[in-house]
Each structure stands twice: as structure tokens, then as C-alpha cells.
C-alpha positions, 0 to 999 in steps of 0.5 A, spaced: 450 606 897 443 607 896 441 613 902 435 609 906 433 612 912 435 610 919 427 607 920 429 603 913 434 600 916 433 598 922 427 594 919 431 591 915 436 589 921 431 586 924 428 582 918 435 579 917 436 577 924 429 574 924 432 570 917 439 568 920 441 561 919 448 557 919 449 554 913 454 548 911 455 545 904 453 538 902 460 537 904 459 539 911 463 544 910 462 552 911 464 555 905 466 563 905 467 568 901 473 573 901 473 579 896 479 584 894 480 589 889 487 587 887 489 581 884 497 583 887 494 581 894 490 574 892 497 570 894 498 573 901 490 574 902 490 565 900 496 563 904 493 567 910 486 563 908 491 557 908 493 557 914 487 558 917 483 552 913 490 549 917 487 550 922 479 549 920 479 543 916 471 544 916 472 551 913 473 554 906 475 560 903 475 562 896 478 568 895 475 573 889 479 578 886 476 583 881 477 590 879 477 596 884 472 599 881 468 592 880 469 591 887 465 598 889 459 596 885 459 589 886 459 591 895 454 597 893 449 593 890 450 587 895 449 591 901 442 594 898 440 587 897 443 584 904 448 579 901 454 582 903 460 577 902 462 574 908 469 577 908 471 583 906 476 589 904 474 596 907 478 602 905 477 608 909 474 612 904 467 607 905 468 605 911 464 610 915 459 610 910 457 603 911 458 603 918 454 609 918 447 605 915 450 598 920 452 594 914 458 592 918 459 588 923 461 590 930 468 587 932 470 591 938 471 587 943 472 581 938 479 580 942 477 580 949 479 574 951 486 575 949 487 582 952 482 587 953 487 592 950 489 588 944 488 593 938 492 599 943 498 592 943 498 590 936 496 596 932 498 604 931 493 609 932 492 611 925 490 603 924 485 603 929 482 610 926 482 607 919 478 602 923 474 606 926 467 609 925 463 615 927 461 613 935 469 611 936 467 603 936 471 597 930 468 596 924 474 592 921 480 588 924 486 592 921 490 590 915 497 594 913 498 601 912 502 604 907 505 611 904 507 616 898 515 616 897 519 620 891 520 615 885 526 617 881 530 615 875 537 615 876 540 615 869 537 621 868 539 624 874 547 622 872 545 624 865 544 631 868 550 631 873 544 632 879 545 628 886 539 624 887 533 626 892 536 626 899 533 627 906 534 634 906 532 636 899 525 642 898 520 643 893 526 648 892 531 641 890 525 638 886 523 643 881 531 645 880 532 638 879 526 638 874 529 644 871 535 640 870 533 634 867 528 636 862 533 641 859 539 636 859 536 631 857 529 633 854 525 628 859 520 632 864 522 632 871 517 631 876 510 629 874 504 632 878 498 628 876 491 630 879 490 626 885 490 627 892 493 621 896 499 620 891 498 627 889 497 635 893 495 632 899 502 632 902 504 638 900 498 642 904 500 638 910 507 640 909 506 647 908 503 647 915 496 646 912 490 641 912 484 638 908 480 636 915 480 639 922 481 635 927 475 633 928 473 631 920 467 636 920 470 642 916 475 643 910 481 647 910 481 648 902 482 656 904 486 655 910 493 660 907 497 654 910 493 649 905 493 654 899 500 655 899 501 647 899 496 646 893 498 653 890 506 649 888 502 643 886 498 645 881 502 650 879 509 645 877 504 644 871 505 651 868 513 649 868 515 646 861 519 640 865 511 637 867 506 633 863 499 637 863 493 633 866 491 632 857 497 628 857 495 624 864 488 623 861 492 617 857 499 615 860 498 614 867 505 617 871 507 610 873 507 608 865 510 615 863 515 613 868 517 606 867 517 607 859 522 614 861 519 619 859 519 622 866 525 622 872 520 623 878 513 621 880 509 619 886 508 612 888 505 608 894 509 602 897 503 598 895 505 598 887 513 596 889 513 589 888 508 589 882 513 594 879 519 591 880 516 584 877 513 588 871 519 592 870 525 587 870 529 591 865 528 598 868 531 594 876 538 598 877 536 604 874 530 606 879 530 607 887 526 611 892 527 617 896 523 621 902 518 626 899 521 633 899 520 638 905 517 645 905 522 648 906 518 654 908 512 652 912 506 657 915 507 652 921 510 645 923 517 643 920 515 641 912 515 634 912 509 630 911 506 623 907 501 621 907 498 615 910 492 610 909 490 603 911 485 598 910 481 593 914 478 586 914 471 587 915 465 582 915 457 583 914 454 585 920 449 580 919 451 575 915 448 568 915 455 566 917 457 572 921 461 566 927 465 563 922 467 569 918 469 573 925 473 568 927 476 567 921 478 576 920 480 575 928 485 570 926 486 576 920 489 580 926 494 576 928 501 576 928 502 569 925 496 572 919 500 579 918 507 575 917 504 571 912 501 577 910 508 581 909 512 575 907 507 575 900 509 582 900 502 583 899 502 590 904 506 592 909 503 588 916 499 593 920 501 589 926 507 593 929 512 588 930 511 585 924 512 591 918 518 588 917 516 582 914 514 585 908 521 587 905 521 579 904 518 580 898 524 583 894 529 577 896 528 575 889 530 581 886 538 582 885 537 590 885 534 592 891 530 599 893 531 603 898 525 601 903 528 605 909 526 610 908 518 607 907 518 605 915 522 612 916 516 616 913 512 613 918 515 616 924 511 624 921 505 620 916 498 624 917 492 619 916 489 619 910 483 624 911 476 621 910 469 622 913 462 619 911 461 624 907 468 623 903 465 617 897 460 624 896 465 629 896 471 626 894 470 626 885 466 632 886 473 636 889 477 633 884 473 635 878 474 642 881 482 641 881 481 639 874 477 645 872 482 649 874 489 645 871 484 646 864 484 654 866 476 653 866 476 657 873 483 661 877 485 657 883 482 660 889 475 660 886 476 652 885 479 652 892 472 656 894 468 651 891 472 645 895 470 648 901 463 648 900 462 641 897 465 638 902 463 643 908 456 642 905 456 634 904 460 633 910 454 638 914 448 634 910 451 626 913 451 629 919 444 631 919 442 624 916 446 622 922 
């Protein structure tokens, strides 16, 4: 988004306000926006609209999916012009940033005619954070939640006589089993693709490290800790049993994977019922598996995933702000998060109703180890943002990329990591 000043702002505030008029079509009816960014969901995002119009006979709700980085583009411009869609999806790595500049209504207390402690009942601490902006208060009613898991082809592994992944296995069990796999068989083992989420951010928390302190203002790029965890990531690169990043800059690690190119890659839950239904002749030679252990950590006990969670947000103000807040709180609820989970749109941040979400596999004879998805969560880190991330966060993987390419050596890149997302991170506080 555009940085305009808080001044700006809040002249801009005042004139919506000024402007602010309920709208009913020619109908009688008031017709609402939704937009999404994955057309998977739209199923699961109509049957929650469904039955809320049910309910609202003089409500409707068209439910618009478009591309993840359409969407992005379509929100930026729409908050620059204040014609924000009435509902919304909020990824953490924005929401901070549209928080910030008061473009997101407030929804604190949107329960409180429920119960005073509604988020603390129904949602866990890692959904309300990704909620949650700056000053603490709820710009989004939270959506679901989700993971990084192991994926691994087990024809390749029985072709290289290797036991699948298990509970117990390392890095150590991870690169000897690629090892195997590609000398037996001919395929790359584990495919390291240069991402963060799904890619080193787990292994540094592993190894005890850490991408954000406590309190998002500083990186730990140079953390020992962080460098040992990036260090093995990037470093599987140089062993013939992986793909180079030249070979990602075509073929994604899911294509290579379901084409059988390669034994193992990393995924999120999210992806797993549209892989199951794209793939059906790959069903019975695939499953899941925990993310390997550090099996030497600098601190803490070597496991960790990552774990991110989106929102329903709304504008904070929007022409139709009462409708459209009635319609996310009915969002919120467990009768909505079921719909949800029983789509198989996401797993239901709703606690209580995560379970929902394996209904969306019944269909398939072959059936997928989801246990270990909902066992992940017991020690899952919250995927790390700040409201300087949508600055930072190419910036850092540009320098990753530099040092894959060989352009600069590992801790100079790490070095460059610090001090983009130190200063970016210090420049939005001081805007603030």
C-alpha cells in the first residue's frame, strides 16, 4: 500500500464518515462483496454464505475468487481509493500493515453480547495474534490455521529399501534417506525450495533459532542458533540428491513431486485436498510425515513447524460496515467453522471444530496420515510478521537467492537479512 501520512489519513477517515449511507439494491436487498484468493475455498466460503443468507433472506453475498497476487493488487488499490470490498481475507503478513493506516475495522468486542472472553473461549492464542494488530485490539475474526508436514513418495522409498519418515527421525535420517533414494533410484531426495514458511523458516526454529524476538522488533538472522538452522537448509542444495533453485525457477516442488521426479518436499495442509483430487493416480503411493528433528539444537528440543492462520476482515468503513460485521461474526461461529472444515476449505480455527476438516477426504479410498497435522500443532511457532514484513519480506528472499546463485557466501547474505528487516522494521515503527 501507498504510505500516506497519519494526517492524511485521518482526513480521509473523516470525510468517509461524512459520506456513509446504507445501501439496499433495487431488490430491496443488501448485496455484499466477499473476495478470496483461492478458488479451492470458494465451495467452503459459499456454504458458510449459504447459510448465513438462510438465516438473512434480505442479504446477499457474492463470493469472488481471483489469483493470489490479483488479489493483493485489487486490495492495495481498493484501500487507496476507500472501496475496500465489504468482506475480506487478511493474511498476517498484511494485516498489520492495513491495521496500521486504519483501513480495517475494529472487531474487539464484536462478541460481547455473547461472552466478554468469546476469542479466549473459541480460538487459540496463535489465531488471536494473527488477528491482531499493533496496539493488541482484533482486526479480523479468525478463519482456520495450518502447518508445514514432510511429504514422501513411498514407492521410492521401498525401491531404496529406506523406512518411511517417523516421529523420531533428524535432518541426519533426512539427508541419508535422500542419499539412498537418489543413488538407488536415480530421483532427488528431499527438494529444498527457497521459500520461508514452507521452506528455512522451521528449520531455524529447530535449531533453537529465531526469525523475530518476542516482540517483532529485531531479526535473529545472525543468531548462531538461526545460522545453524539456514546453514543445513541451503546447504542440502550443494548435495547431487537436490534440485538447484535454476530447476525451481520452472518446475514447483509439488509438480516435480506428483510428476516423480523427487521423494520428499514440503507442504501445507492447506494444498492436501486439491492434490488428492488433481492427482488421483498418484493416491496410495503418497503420505505425509512430522517434520524432521534437529537432532542437535543450540536450545529447546528440535521440533518445530510453522504455523500461520488467516482472517475475515471488513473495511473499517465501509458503506455496509453493519451488515458486513454481522456477516463475519456469524464467520466466527462454530456452526460457520464447521461448514467450513467439512468443505475442506481449511482446518476451522474454531477449537473444537478442527476435526471437521478430515470430512473432506471421505471421498478418497487412499487415506492420509492427517494425525500428524493436528499433533504438529501441540509445538507449531506462529508464522513471524510484523508491519513492515510486505517491505521486508521479498527483500530477504532476494538475498537467499543471492547466495543459492553463489553471487555472495552465506553469512554476508545473512548479514544483509538482519539489516533490511532491522531497518525496515525501525522505519514503520517511526512512521507509527
Amino acid at each position: 500500500m501507498r504510505k500516506i501520512s497519519r494526517m492524511t489519513a485521518v482526513t480521509l477517515s473523516l470525510l468517509l464518515l461524512l459520506s456513509l449511507t446504507g445501501c439496499k439494491a433495487s431488490d430491496g436487498k443488501t448485496h455484499l462483496t466477499f473476495q478470496i484468493w483461492d478458488v479451492y475455498q470458494r465451495p467452503g466460503m459459499q456454504a458458510m454464505c449459504d447459510a448465513y443468507t438462510a438465516q438473512h433472506p434480505d442479504v446477499v453475498i457474492d463470493v469472488q475468487a481471483t489469483s493470489w497476487g490479483e488479489y493483493w493488487t485489487k486490495l492495495e488499490a481498493a484501500a487507496e481509493s476507500s472501496t475496500l470490498p465489504d468482506i475480506f481475507w487478511m493474511h498476517t503478513n498484511q494485516l498489520l500493515y492495513y491495521a496500521d493506516f486504519g483501513m480495517l475495522a475494529d472487531v474487539t468486542h464484536l462478541y460481547d453480547d455473547v461472552s466478554d472472553d468469546y476469542y479466549e473461549e473459541h480460538f487459540s492464542e496463535i489465531s488471536r495474534s494473527n488477528a491482531s494488530g499493533s496496539d493488541g485490539k482484533l482486526y479480523g475474526v479468525p478463519k482456520d490455521k495450518d502447518n508445514g508436514h514432510l511429504v514422501y513418495n513411498k514407492e521410492m522409498f521401498d525401491a531404496a529399501g529406506v523406512g518411511y519418515p517417523n516421529d523420531d527421525w533428524t535432518w541426519d535420517d533426512l539427508v541419508s534417506a535422500s542419499e539412498k533414494i537418489y543413488k538407488t533410484t536415480g530421483k532427488y531426495g528431499f527438494m529444498a525450495y527457497n521459500d520461508d514458511q514452507l521452506g528455512y523458516w522451521p528449520f531455524v526454529y529447530q535449531a533453537g533459532g529465531y526469525i523475530l524476538n518476542d516482540d517483532r522488533t529485531k531479526a535473529g538472522y545472525t543468531q548462531p542458533a538461526s545460522v545453524k538452522g539456514i546453514e543445513f537448509y541451503v546447504g542440502m542444495q550443494d548435495c547431487d540428491w537436490c534440485p538447484t533453485q535454476t530447476y525451481f525457477t520452472e518446475t514447483t516442488p509439488a509438480t516435480a513431486f506428483f510428476s516423480q521426479v523427487g521423494a520428499m518436499y514440503m507442504e501445507g495442509n492447506w494444498n492436501l485436498p486439491q492434490l488428492m483430487e488433481n492427482y488421483p493416480e498418484m493416491r496410495g503411493k503418497w503420505d505425509i510425515a512430522k517434520l524432521p528433528k534437529c537432532p542437535d539444537p543450540v536450545s529447546g528440543d528440535g521440533r518445530a513447524t510453522m504455523s500461520n492462520g488467516l482472517c475475515y476482515s471488513t473495511g473499517a468503513h465501509g458503506k455496509q460496515l453493519e451488515a458486513a460485521l454481522d456477516v463475519i461474526k456469524f464467520f466466527g461461529t462454530e456452526e460457520a467453522q464447521r461448514i467450513q472444515g467439512e468443505n475442506g476449505a481449511a482446518i476451522p480455527a474454531y477449537l473444537g471444530a478442527e476435526e471437521t476438516w478430515r470430512n473432506a477426504f471421505d471421498a478418497y479410498d487412499e487415506k492420509l496420515d492427517l494425525d500428524i497435522i493436528f499433533e504438529q500443532f501441540d509445538y507449531a511457532v506462529q508464522a513471524v510478521y510484523n508491519s513492515a514484513s510486505p517491505v521486508w519480506k521479498s527483500q530477504v528472499l532476494d538475498q537467499l537467492t543471492k547466495v543459492y546463485s553463489g553471487d555472495q557466501d552465506l553469512m554476508t547474505g545473512l548479514e544483509h537479512m538482519q539489516k533490511i528487516v532491522d531497518t525496515e522494521t525501525a522505519r514503520k515503527l517511526a512512521e507509527d
